[in-house]
C-alpha positions in Angstrom: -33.7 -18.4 -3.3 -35.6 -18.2 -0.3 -37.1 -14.8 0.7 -34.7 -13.9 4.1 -31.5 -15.6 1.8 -30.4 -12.4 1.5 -31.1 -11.2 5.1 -29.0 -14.3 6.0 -26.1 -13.3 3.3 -26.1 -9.7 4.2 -26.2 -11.0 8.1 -23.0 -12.8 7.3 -21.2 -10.3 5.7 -22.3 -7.6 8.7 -20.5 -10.3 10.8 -17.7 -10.9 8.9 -16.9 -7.4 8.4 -17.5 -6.2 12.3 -15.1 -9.0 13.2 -12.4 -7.3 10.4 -13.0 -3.9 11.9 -12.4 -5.5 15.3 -9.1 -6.7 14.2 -7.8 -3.5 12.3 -8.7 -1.5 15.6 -6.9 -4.1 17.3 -3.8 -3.4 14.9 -3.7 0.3 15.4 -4.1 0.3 19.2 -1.1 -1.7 19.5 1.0 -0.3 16.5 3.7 0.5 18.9 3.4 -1.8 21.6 6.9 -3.5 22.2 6.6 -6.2 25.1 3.5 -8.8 25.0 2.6 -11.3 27.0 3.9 -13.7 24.6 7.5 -11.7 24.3 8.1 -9.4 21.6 6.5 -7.0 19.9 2.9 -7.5 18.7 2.3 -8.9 15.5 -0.5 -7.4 13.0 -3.3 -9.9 12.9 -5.3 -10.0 9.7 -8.7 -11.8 8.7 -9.4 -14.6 6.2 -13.2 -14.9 5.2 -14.3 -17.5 2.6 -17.6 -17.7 0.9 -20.1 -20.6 2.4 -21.4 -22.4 -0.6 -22.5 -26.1 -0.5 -22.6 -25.7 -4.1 -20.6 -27.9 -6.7 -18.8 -26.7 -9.5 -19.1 -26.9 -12.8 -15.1 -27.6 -14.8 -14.3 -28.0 -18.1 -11.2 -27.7 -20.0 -12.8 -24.0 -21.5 -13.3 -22.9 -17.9 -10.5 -24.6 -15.7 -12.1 -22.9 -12.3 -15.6 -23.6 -12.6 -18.5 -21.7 -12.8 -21.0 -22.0 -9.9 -24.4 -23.0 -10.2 -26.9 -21.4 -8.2 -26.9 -18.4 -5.6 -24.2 -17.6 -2.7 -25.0 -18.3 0.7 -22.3 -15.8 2.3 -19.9 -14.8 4.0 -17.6 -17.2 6.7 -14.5 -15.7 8.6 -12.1 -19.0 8.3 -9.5 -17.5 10.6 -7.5 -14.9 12.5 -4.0 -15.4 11.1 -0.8 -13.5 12.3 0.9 -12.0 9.6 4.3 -13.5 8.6 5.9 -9.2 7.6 9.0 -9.0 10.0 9.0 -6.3 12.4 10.5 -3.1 12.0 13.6 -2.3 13.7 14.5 1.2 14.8 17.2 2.6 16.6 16.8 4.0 19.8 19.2 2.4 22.7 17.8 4.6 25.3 14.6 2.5 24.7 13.6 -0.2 27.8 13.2 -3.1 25.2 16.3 -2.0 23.3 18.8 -5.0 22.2 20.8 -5.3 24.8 24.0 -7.5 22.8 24.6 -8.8 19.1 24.9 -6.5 15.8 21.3 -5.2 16.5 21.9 -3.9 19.9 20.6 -0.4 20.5 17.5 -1.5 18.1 14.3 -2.2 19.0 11.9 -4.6 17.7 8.9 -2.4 16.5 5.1 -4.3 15.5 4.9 -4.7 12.0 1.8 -2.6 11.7 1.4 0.0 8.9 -0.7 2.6 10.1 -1.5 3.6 6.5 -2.4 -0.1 5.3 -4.5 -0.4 8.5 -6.7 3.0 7.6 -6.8 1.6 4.2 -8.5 -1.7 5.3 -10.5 0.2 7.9 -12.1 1.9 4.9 -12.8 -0.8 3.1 -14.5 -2.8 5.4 -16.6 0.4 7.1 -17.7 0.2 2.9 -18.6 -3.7 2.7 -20.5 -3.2 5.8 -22.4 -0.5 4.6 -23.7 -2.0 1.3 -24.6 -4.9 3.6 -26.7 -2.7 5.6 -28.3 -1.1 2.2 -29.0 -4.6 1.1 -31.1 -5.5 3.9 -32.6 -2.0 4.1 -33.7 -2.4 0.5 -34.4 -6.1 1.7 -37.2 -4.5 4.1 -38.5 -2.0 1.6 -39.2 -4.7 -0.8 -41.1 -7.1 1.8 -42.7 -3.6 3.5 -44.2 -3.1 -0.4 -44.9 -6.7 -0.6 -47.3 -6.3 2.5 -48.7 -3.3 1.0 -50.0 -5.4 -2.3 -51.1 -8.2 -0.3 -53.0 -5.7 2.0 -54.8 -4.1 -1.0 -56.4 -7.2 -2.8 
């Protein structure tokens, strides 16, 4: 392990969580937003990270998944998915996007965001980025003290 790998790591996982925060303030903004430019109510959107590794792994019939050999090289968001929940219907026919005809009508098609699921997430990634940005301050401290030796022979 290099000595900025875990700059690089912690870097990825700043990243990767200010992109989820991005996306959960997206959610609540528009957790009652009924019309979109694609029709229909909006849809949450979640994130999907994977860990970058160019490592192989090591199977064996004791240890069907593997173990990894060596270090982690971080964090990679894979995608921005839409989230397959159905949306909520509520009654209210005096509502402009009501249902109009059909067994739903008076209903209307509310986002499937969970306001409560959406603080929740909030919290945990506000967490994961700041023990990112504790790793790379106590990254810093260590190379600041490392200067401090070499400066003293």
């Amino acid at each position: 392990m290099g000595m900025f790998d875990s700059l690089n790591i912690s870097a990825s996982g700043l990243t990767s969580q200010r992109l989820r925060m991005d996306v959960i303030a997206d959610n609540i903004a528009n957790a009652t937003t009924t019309r979109t430019s694609e029709g229909g109510p909006y849809i949450r959107k979640r994130v999907v990270m994977a860990p970058i590794n160019g490592r192989t792994f090591w199977q064996s019939p004791l240890v069907p998944y593997g173990i990894r050999k060596g270090m982690g090289q971080g964090v990679r968001v894979t995608s921005v998915e839409k989230d397959k929940n159905p949306v909520r219907l509520v009654y209210d026919p005096q509502h402009p996007d009501a249902i109009k005809t059909g067994p739903k009508m008076g209903y209307v098609e509310m986002p499937n965001v969970n306001v409560v699921t959406e603080m929740t997430d909030l919290i945990s990634a506000s967490r994961a980025y700041e023990a990112n940005v504790a790793i790379i301050n106590g990254s810093k401290q260590m190379f600041n003290k490392a200067l401090e030796i070499g400066r003293s022979t």
